[in-house]
Structure formats: structure tokens, C-alpha cells
C-alpha positions in Angstrom: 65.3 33.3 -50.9 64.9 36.7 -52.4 67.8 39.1 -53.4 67.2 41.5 -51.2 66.2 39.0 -48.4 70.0 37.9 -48.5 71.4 41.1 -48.8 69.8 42.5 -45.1 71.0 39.5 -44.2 74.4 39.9 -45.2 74.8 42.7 -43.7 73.8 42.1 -40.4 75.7 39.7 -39.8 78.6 41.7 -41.2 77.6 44.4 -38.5 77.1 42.3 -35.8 80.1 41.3 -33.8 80.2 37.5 -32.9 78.0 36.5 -35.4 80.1 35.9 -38.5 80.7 32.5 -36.7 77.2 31.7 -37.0 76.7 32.5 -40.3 75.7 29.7 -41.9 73.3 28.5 -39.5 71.7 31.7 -39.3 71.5 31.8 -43.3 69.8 28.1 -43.1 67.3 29.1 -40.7 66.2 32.0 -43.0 66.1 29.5 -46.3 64.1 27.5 -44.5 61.8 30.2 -42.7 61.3 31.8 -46.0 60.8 29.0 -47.5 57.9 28.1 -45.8 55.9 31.1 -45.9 56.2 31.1 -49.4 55.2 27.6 -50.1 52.1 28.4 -47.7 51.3 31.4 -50.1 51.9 29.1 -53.4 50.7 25.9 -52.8 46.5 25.6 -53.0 46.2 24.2 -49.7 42.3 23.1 -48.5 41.1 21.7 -45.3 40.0 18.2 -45.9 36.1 17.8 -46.3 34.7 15.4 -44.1 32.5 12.5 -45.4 28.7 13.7 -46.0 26.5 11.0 -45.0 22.6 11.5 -45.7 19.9 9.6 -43.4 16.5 9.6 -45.1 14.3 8.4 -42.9 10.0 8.4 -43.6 8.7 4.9 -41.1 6.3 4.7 -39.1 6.7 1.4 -37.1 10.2 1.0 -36.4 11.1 4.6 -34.5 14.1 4.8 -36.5 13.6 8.8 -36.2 15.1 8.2 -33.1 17.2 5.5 -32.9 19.5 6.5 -36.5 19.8 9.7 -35.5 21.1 8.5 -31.6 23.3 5.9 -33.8 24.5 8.6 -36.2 25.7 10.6 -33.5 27.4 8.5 -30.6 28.7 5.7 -33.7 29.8 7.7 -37.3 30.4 11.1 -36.0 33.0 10.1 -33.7 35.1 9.1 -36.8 34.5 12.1 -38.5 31.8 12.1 -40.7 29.4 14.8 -41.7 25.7 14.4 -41.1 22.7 14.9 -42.5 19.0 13.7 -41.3 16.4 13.9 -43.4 12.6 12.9 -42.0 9.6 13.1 -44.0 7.8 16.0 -43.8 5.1 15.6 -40.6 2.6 17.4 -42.4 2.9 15.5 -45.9 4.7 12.9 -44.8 5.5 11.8 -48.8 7.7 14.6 -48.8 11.6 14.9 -47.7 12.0 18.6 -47.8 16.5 19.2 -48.1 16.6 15.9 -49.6 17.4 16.7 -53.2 19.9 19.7 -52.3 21.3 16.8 -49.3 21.9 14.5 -52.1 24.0 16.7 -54.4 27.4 16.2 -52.3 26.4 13.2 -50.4 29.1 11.0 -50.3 26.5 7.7 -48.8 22.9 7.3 -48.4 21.3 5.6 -45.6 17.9 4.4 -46.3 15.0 4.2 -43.9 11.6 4.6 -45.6 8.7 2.7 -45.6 5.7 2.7 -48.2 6.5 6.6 -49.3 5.8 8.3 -52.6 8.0 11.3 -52.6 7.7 14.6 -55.1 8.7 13.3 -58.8 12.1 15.3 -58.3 12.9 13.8 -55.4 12.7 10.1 -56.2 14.4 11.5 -59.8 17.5 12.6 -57.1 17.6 8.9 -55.7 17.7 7.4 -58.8 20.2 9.8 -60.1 22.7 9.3 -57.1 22.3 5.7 -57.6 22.9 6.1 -61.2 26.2 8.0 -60.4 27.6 4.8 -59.1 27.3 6.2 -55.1 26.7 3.9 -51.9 23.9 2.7 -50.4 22.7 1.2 -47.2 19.7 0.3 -46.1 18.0 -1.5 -43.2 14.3 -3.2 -42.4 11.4 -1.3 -44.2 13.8 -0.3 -46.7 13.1 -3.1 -49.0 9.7 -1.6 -50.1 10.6 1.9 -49.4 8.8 3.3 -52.7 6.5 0.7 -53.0 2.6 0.7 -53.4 1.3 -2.1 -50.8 -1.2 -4.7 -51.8 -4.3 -2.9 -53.4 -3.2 0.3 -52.9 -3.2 3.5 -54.9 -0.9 6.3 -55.9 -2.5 9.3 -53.9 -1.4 12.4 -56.3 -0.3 12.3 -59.7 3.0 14.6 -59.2 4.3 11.6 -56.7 6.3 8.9 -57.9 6.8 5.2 -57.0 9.0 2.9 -57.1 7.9 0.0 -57.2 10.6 -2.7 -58.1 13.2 -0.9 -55.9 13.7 -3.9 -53.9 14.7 -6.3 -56.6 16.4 -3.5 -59.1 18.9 -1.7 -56.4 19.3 -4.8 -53.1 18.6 -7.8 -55.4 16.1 -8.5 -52.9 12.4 -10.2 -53.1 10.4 -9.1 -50.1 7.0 -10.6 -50.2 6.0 -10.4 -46.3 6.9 -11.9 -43.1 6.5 -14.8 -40.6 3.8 -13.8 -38.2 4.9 -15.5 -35.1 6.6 -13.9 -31.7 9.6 -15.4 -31.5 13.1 -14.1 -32.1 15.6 -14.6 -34.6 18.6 -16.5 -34.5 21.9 -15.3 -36.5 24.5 -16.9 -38.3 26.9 -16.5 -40.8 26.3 -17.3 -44.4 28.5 -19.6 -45.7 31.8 -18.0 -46.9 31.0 -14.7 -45.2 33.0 -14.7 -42.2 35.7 -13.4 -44.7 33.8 -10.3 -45.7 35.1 -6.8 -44.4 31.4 -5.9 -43.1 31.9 -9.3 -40.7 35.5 -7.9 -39.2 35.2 -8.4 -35.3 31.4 -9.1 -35.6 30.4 -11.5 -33.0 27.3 -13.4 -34.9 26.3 -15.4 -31.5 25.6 -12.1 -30.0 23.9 -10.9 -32.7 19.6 -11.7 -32.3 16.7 -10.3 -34.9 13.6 -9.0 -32.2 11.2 -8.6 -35.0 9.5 -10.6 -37.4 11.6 -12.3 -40.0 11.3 -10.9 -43.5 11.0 -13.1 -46.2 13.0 -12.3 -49.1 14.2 -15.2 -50.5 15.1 -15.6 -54.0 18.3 -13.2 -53.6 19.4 -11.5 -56.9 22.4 -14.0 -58.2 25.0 -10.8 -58.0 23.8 -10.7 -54.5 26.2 -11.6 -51.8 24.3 -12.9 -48.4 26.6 -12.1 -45.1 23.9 -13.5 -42.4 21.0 -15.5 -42.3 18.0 -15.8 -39.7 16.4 -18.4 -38.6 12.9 -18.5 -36.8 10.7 -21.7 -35.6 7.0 -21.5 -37.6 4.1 -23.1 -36.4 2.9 -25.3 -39.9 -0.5 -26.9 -39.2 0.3 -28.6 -35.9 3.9 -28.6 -35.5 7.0 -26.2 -35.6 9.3 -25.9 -38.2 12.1 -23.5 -38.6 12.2 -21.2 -41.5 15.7 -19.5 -42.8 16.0 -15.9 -44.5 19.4 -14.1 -45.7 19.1 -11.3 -43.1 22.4 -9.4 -44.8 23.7 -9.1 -47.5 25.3 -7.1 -50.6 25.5 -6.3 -53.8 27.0 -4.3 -56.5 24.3 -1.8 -58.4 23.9 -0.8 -61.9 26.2 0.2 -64.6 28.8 2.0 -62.2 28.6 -1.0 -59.5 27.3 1.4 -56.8 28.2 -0.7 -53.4 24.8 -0.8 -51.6 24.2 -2.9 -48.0 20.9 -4.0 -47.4 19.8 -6.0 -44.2 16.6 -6.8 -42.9 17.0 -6.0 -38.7 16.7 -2.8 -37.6 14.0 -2.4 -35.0 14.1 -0.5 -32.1 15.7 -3.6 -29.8 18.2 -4.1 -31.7 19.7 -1.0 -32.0 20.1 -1.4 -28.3 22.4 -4.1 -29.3 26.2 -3.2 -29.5 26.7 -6.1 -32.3 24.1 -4.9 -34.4 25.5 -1.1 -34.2 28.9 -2.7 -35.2 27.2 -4.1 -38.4 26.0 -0.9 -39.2 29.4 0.7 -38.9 31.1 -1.8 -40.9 28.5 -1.4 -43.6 29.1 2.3 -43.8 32.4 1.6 -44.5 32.3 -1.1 -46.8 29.9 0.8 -48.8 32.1 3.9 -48.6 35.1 1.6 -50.0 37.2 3.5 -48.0 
């Protein structure tokens, strides 16, 4: 407390009848007051910034313009994160106008791109948020997000590709799918139940209602959380076929945590399970 401070307060209570008795507490309470205005004044005090999540979304099977943005809302901003959708642009839909400014203080990204070839400087601000060691997750079409398909071509010279994305950031190897109707079962890869992204997972509830991907050899770094299995009609009889639907991995030279997993249609969003994964995920990858 200031010199002057205790010198007006010296002498009131020296004026005041009945108060010399009360001195002392009187003189703690305006320490303490004073005390705390000026440590409010001195100390740099900010308000916490909440956690920027970025949704880059450019598909044009699964409707996951609708459903990530519906999970984004009712499931991550409850818990207090910040965020940002990006779509690809309807007119040039190789284009994800915000998305290089959206990446400067994103804290995750969440992949949803299928087949898209964006601007040279914005695949250049993918590859250098990766490089900077930040999280990733990723779900269904993701795996050959930057990818030219099977005899096709890049259709303008200032877009970029990326064409080993898959194998270089998931450790994945998607080739195609099983072409058959029938659902996929779910189970735990051995030694996963342990994993933070399978904490109150129930795996039995958990079903794949689109076609199995098959990505199979996994990058040895790769760590598979769930696997699908789906019955395959081989000449004349059925056989089942298994997939790692889930799984992880550490990325590049500064070990950015990235989630991949193969579900992700529009059914099974609907499903409270796999909208539990997805949380998990997010915060696995945000190591927080």
C-alpha cells in the first residue's frame, strides 16, 4: 500500500470515534483491496483462447457438408472449441477459399476431401501445417483426398496434387473397395482396447454402412484401433474379408498425431458410437 494510501487511512480512523478498535482489520481489508487492483493493473492477464479446429470439407458422395458441420456443432463446441468450416468452393469446387488464412492459427485439422486439386498455395498450407508437427484427423474419402483417380488428369497447371498423401501422412494403402451390400462388422484390433481414442467406446455397437475400404498393408509406425469385417461373394461362395477400419499414426519429423479411419458415411453419423470415436480422436490428436 502506498504512502499516502496509509496516511488517509490513519487518519480516519484517528477521527472517527469507535473505530480505533477496528483498526487492524480495517487496515487488512485495505492491503488486501489495494492489493488487488494493483495486481489486476500489473499482471498481463488474457482471456484463454479457445481451441481453433478447421473442417475442410470438398466430397461429393458422402454429404459430409452436412453431417460434420451438425457433428461440429451439437459434439466439439459444447466443450469449447472454436470452429471453422471450410467447403470447396461451389463454383470451382478445387478451391477452399479461407483455407490458407484458417490454417495459420488452427490448432487441428479435420479432413474431408475427396479427389480435389486445390490452388498450389493451398495444398503448400497443408503440407506446411503438417510439417509444423500439427494434428490431423481424417475420415472415409480422405485417404485419396489429393489424389488423381485411375487415368485421370490434372485439369490446370496452377493446381497441385497429392498424390501419395495416403501412404506419406495416414500410413495407409487405399487401392478400392469391396463391391458388395452388406454392412460392416467392428472390432477391436488386438491390443487396442487400451488406447485413449477407445475410452468408453462400445465396439458391438459400432457398424460400417458403406462399402469396406481396402487399405491393407498399414505403414509399420501405424497403430490399427478397429478392424471391419465384411462377407465377399468369391466365385460361388462367401468369404469374409477384414480391413483395419482405425487407426493412427505419428507424422513426419515433428511426430504430428494424425487419426485416420475409414467410416464416415451419412448412416453412421447417425450413430452415437461412431460420434464418440470422433470425439475421442479429436482429442487424442490434440494431445490434450
Amino acid at each position: 500500500m502506498s504512502d499516502s494510501l496509509q496516511t488517509i487511512t490513519g487518519r480516519f480512523v484517528a477521527a472517527v470515534p469507535g473505530l480505533r478498535l477496528r483498526a487492524g482489520s480495517i487496515l487488512v481489508s485495505c492491503l488486501l483491496a489495494t492489493w488487488a487492483v494493483q495486481l489486476a493493473a500489473e499482471l498481463p492477464w488474457t482471456a484463454a483462447v479457445p481451441t481453433h479446429l478447421v473442417f475442410m470439407i470438398g466430397e461429393e458422395e458422402y454429404y459430409t457438408w452436412e453431417t460434420l458441420p451438425e457433428f461440429a456443432e451439437k459434439d466439439l463446441k459444447p466443450r469449447g472449441y472454436r470452429i471453422t468450416i471450410i467447403t470447396a468452393n461451389t463454383a470451382e469446387k478445387n478451391s477452399f477459399p479461407g483455407l490458407v488464412n484458417g490454417l495459420k492459427d488452427a490448432d487441428l485439422l479435420f479432413l474431408s476431401v475427396r479427389r480435389r486439386f486445390p490452388p498450389k498455395e493451398q495444398l503448400e498450407a497443408v503440407r506446411a501445417y503438417l510439417a509444423a508437427g500439427r494434428p490431423l484427423v481424417g475420415i472415409r474419402t480422405a485417404s485419396h483426398a489429393f489424389a488423381l483417380g485411375r487415368n485421370e488428369k490434372l485439369p490446370d497447371a496452377p493446381l497441385a496434387t497429392w498424390q501419395e498423401f495416403d501412404s506419406e501422412v495416414f500410413g495407409g494403402h487405399y487401392t478400392t473397395y469391396y463391391r458388395n451390400e452388406q454392412k460392416t462388422t467392428i472390432a477391436f484390433a488386438p491390443n487396442a482396447e487400451a488406447h485413449p481414442i477407445s475410452q468408453g467406446l462400445s465396439v458391438t455397437r459400432l457398424i460400417g454402412n458403406c462399402p469396406l475400404y481396402i487399405v491393407s498393408p498399414l505403414a509399420k509406425d501405424a497403430t490399427p484401433l478397429l478392424l471391419g469385417t465384411t462377407p465377399v461373394l468369391v466365385g460361388s461362395s462367401i468369404e469374409l474379408r477384414t480391413e483395419p477400419v482405425a487407426w493412427t499414426r505419428l507424422h513426419g519429423a515433428k511426430r504430428s498425431r494424425v487419426f485416420y479411419t475409414s467410416l464416415g458415411g451419412p448412416d453412421d453419423f447417425k450413430n452415437p458410437e461412431f460420434r464418440r470415436l470422433l470425439v475421442n480422436s479429436v482429442v487424442w490428436a490434440l494431445g490434450r
